[in-house]
C-alpha positions in Angstrom: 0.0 0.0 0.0 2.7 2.1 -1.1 0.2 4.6 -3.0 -1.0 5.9 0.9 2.3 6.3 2.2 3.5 8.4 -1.0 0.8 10.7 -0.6 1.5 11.3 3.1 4.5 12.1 2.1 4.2 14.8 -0.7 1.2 16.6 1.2 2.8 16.9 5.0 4.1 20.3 5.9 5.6 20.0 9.1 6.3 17.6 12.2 3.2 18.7 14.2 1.2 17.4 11.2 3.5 14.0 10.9 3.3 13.4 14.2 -0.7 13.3 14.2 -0.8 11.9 11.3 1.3 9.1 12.6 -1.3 8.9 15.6 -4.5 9.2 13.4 -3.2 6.4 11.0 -2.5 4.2 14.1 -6.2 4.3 15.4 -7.7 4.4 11.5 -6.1 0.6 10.9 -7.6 -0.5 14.3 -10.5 1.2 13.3 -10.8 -0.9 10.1 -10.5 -3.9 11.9 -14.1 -3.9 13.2 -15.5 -1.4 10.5 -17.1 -4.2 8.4 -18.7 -5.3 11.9 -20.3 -2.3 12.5 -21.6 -2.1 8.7 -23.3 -5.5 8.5 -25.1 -5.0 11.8 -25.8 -0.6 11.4 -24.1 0.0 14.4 -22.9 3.1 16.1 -19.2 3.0 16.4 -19.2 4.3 19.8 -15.6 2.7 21.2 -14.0 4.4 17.7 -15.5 8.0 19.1 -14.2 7.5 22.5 -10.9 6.4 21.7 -10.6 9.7 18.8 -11.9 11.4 22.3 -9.5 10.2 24.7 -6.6 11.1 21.8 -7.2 14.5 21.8 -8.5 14.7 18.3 -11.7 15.7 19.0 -10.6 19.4 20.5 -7.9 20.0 17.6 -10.4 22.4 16.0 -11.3 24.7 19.3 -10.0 28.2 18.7 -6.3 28.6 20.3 -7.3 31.5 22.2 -9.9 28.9 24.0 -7.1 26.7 24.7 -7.6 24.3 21.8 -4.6 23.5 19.4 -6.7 25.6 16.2 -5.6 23.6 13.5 -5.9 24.9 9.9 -8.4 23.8 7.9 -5.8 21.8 5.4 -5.0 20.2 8.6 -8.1 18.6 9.2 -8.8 17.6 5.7 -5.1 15.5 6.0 -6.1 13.7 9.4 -9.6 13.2 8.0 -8.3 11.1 5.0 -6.6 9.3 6.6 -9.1 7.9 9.4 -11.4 7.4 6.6 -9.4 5.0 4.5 -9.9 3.1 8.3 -13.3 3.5 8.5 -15.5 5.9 6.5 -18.4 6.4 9.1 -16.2 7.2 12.2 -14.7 9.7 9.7 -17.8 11.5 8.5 -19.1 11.2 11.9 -16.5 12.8 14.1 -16.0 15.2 11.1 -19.2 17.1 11.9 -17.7 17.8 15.4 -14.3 19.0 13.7 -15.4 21.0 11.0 -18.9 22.7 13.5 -16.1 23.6 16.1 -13.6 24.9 13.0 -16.4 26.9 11.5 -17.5 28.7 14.6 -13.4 29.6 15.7 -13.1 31.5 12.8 -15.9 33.9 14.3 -19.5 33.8 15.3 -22.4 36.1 16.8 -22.9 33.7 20.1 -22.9 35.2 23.3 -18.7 35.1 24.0 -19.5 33.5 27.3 -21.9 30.8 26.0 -19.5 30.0 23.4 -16.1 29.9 26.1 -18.6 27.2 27.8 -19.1 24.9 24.7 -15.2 25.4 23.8 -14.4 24.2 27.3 -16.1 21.3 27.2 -15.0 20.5 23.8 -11.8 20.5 24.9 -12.6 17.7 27.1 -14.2 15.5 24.9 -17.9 16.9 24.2 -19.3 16.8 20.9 -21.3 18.9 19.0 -23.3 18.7 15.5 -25.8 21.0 13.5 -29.3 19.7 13.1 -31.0 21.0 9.8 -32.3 18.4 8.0 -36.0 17.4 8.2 -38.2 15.3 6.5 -40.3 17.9 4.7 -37.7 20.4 3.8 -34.9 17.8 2.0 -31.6 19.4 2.4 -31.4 22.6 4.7 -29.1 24.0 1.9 -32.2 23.8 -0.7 -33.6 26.7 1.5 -36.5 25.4 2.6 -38.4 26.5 6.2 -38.0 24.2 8.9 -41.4 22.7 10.3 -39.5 22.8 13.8 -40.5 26.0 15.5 -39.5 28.6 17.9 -41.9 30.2 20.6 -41.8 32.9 23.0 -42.6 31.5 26.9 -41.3 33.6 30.0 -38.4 35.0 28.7 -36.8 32.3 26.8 -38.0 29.7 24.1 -40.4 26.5 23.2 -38.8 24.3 20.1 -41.1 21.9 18.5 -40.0 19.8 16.2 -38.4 16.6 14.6 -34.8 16.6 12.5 -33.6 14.1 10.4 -29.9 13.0 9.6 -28.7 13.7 12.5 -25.3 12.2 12.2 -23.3 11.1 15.6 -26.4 11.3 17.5 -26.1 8.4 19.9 -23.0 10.1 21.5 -23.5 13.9 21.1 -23.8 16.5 23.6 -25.0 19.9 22.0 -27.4 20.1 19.2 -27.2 23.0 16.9 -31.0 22.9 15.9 -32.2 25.5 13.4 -36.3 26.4 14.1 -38.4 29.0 12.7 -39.0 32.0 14.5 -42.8 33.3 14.0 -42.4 36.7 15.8 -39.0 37.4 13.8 -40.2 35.6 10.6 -36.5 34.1 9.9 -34.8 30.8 11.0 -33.0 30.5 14.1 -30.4 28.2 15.7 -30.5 27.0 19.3 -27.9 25.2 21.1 -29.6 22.1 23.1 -28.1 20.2 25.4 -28.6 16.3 25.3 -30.1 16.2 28.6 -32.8 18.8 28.1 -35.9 17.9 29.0 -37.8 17.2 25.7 -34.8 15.9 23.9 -34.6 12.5 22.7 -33.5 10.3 19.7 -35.5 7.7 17.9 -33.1 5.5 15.9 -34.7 5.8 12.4 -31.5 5.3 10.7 -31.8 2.6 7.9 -29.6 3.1 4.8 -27.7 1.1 2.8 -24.3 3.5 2.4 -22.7 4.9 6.3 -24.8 2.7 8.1 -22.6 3.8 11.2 -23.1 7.1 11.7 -25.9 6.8 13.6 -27.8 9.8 11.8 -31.4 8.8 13.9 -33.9 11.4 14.4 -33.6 14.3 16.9 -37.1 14.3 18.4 -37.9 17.8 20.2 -41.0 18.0 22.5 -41.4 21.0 24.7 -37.9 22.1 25.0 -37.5 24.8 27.0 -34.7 27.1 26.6 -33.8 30.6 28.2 -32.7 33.9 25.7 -28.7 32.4 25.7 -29.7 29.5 23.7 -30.3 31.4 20.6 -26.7 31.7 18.6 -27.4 32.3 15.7 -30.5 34.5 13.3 -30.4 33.4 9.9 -30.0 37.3 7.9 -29.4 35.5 4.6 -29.3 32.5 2.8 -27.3 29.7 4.6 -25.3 28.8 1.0 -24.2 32.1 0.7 -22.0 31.8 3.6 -18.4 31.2 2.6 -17.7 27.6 5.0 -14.4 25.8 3.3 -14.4 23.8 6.7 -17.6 21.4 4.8 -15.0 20.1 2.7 -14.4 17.3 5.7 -17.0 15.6 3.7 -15.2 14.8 0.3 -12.1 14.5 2.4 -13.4 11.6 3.3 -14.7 10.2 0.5 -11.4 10.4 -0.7 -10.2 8.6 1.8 -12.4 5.4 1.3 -11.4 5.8 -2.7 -8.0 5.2 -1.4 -8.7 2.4 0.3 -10.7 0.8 -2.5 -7.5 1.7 -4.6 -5.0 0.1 -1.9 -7.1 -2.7 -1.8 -7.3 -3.3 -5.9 -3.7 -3.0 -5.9 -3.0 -5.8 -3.9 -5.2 -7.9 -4.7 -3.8 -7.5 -8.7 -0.8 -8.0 -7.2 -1.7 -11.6 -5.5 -4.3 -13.1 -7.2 -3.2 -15.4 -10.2 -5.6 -17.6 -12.2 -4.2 -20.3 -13.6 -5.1 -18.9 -17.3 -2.2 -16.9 -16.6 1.5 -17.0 -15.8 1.6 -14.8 -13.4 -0.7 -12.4 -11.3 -3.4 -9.8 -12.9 -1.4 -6.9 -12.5 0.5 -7.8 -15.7 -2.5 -7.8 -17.6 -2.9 -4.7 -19.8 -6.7 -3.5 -18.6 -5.7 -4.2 -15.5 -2.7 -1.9 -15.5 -5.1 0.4 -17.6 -7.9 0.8 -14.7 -4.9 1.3 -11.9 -3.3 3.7 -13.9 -6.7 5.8 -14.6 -7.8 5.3 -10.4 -4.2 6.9 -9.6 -4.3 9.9 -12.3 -7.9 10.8 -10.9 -6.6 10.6 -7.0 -4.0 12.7 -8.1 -6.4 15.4 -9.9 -8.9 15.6 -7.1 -6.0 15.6 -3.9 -4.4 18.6 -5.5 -7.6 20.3 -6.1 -8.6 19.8 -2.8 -5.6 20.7 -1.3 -4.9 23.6 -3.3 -8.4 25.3 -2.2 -7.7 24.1 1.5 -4.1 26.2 1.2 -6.4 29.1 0.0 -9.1 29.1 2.3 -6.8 29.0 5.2 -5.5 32.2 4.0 -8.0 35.0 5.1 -6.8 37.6 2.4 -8.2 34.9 -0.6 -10.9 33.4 1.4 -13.7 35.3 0.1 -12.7 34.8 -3.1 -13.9 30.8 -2.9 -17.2 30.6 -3.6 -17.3 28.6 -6.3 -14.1 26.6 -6.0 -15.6 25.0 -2.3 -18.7 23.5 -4.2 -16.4 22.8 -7.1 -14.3 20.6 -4.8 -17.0 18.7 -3.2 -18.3 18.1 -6.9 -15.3 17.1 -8.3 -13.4 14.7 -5.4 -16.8 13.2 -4.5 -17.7 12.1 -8.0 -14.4 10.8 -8.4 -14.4 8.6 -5.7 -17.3 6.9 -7.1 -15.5 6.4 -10.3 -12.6 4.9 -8.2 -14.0 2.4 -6.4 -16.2 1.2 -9.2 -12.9 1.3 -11.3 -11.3 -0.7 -8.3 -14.3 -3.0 -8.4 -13.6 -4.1 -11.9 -10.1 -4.7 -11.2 -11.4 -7.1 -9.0 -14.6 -8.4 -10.3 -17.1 -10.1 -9.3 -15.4 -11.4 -6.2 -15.8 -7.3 -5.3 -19.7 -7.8 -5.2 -19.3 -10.5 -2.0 -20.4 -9.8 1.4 -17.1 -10.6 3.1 -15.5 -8.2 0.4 -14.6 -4.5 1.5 -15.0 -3.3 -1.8 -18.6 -3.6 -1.7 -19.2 -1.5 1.2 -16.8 1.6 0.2 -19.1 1.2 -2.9 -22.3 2.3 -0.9 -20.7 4.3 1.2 -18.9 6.8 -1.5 -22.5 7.0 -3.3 -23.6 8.9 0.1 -21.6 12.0 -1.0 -23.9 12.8 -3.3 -26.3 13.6 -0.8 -24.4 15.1 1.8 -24.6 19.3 0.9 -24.1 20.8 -1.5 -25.8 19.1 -3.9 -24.1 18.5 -7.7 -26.8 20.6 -9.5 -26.6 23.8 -6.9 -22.9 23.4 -7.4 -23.2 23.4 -11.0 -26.1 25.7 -11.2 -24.2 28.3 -8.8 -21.1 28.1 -11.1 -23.1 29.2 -14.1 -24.9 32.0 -11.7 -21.1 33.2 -11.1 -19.7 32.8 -14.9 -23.1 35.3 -15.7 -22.8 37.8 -13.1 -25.4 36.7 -10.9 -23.2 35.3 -7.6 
């Protein structure tokens, strides 16, 4: 598995990345271990969060002047790459955390002591996700109003309401739940703890593709909150908002592609049917495929590198609108294309239960659901090319 180790190597800046890198790829090949396990039977991999807890990892995005290490955004996209050619789910998962707690360091309209309370705890282990999705809206990024709602009682707040995909949910601690606001006609969004009364989570979660993230439903009867708890108004629309720190999502899609990869090398390199001489690898569409997988990794790792590099400088920032969405667009799709590439290189033993090949397969197919969406990524590329963005 030469391939992983190469690209370590060409896209590590410095020792403080090595070194976690080192540490991240040490849990990621445990994590693999038991990630088919977890798959088969739609579990939540709850021993993989603690242990990415108990590591530290989890507080490497709370803002250094909180006390938290910081890290760049470029950073985050390395270590999540590598976890997910462990195990996908964890990944995506604790990604949410990451890239929430990135998002908000870079600055916010909370109260500052609200948010010096969440930062804290972050930085000894909580974990936090947005919920946004529901069943009647589709995507939050589509724009639509949320049927949970926001109501005025004593001085503080009522929420109503049910979301869906909520990723991580068995083990979070803070919801980040957006509800419409009647009296302010716009959306708002309310940090919830887990142990509010009202709060609970029904495990709806049935897919076929990250069957452990535990994305149930976040079930919201009667929660009462006080003024604090409402962090954020919504003044615009929410895909307007320059956020490079999504891009933990085709990170790790391109992660599992290089698993899928790693895994078609070898087995070209071992498996030899006795129609040949020697093993696969010599056999010119199968040197054909391997070549095309590693000339599209290539393609989509610089590109989403490159745009990491930029975003983490604030002077080109808000020049990224359309490169972000570009990236997701691009690495996500071509992960796809590498595992079913992988998958021929393989064949039909690649469709088998027991074969990991079949699993990165449904699991890459997820990114084109998580936001944004291909066509608004297309469609806000034209808007951009005519003026319009």
């Amino acid at each position: 598995m030469s391939g992983g180790c190469r690209v370590c190597s060409l896209f590590v800046k410095n020792e403080k990345q090595q070194e976690w890198l080192s540490k991240i790829g040490k849990l990621a090949d445990e994590f693999a271990k038991t990630a088919a396990y977890y798959d088969e039977h739609a579990l939540f991999p709850e021993d993989n969060i603690r242990r990415l807890r108990e590591s530290g990892y989890t507080a490497l995005t709370v803002a250094k002047n909180l006390g938290g290490e910081g890290i760049s955004l470029y950073d985050m996209l390395l270590f999540q790459e590598r976890l997910a050619k462990g195990d996908g789910p964890t990944a995506l998962s604790i990604g949410w955390h990451l890239s929430v707690m990135g998002e908000l360091a870079e600055g916010n309209s909370w109260d500052p002591e609200v948010f010096k309370k969440v930062s804290q705890e972050a930085l000894k282990g909580a974990l936090i996700n947005r919920a946004a999705s529901e069943a009647q809206t589709g995507s939050p990024t589509r724009g639509g109003r949320p049927g949970t709602n926001a109501a005025r009682h004593e001085g503080g707040w009522i929420v109503n309401g049910r979301k869906t995909f909520t990723t991580m949910s068995p083990v979070l601690d803070y919801f980040l739940v957006t509800a419409w606001i009647e009296e302010k006609q716009t959306i708002g969004v309310f940090l919830i703890h887990k142990d509010a009364d009202g709060v609970s989570i029904e495990e709806t979660w049935d897919m076929i593709a990250m069957r452990g993230t535990g994305s149930h439903d976040l079930v919201l009867q009667d929660v009462r909150l006080d003024d604090s708890m409402l962090v954020e108004l919504q003044t615009g629309k929410r895909t307007d908002k320059i956020n490079g720190w999504l891009l933990h999502i085709p990170a790790v899609y391109l992660g599992i592609a290089q698993a899928a990869r790693d895994y078609a090398v070898d087995f070209a390199n071992a498996y030899s049917p006795n129609s040949l001489k020697g093993p696969i690898k010599d056999v010119p569409a199968v040197q054909r495929h391997i070549g095309e997988i590693d000339l599209e990794l290539m393609k989509a790792r610089h590109f989403l590198y490159h745009v990491a590099g930029l975003y983490d400088d604030p002077k080109r920032r808000g020049l990224l609108g359309g490169e972000l969405g570009a990236v997701k667009h691009a690495v996500t799709n071509t992960a796809i294309a590498v595992v079913d590439k992988a998958m021929r290189v393989v064949g039909a033993k690649s469709l088998a239960g027991t074969n990991p090949l079949q699993r990165y397969y449904r699991d890459v197919r997820a990114g084109l659901h998580n936001p944004p969406m291909d066509d608004a990524i297309i469609a806000k590329l034209a808007g951009i090319a005519f003026g319009e963005n």
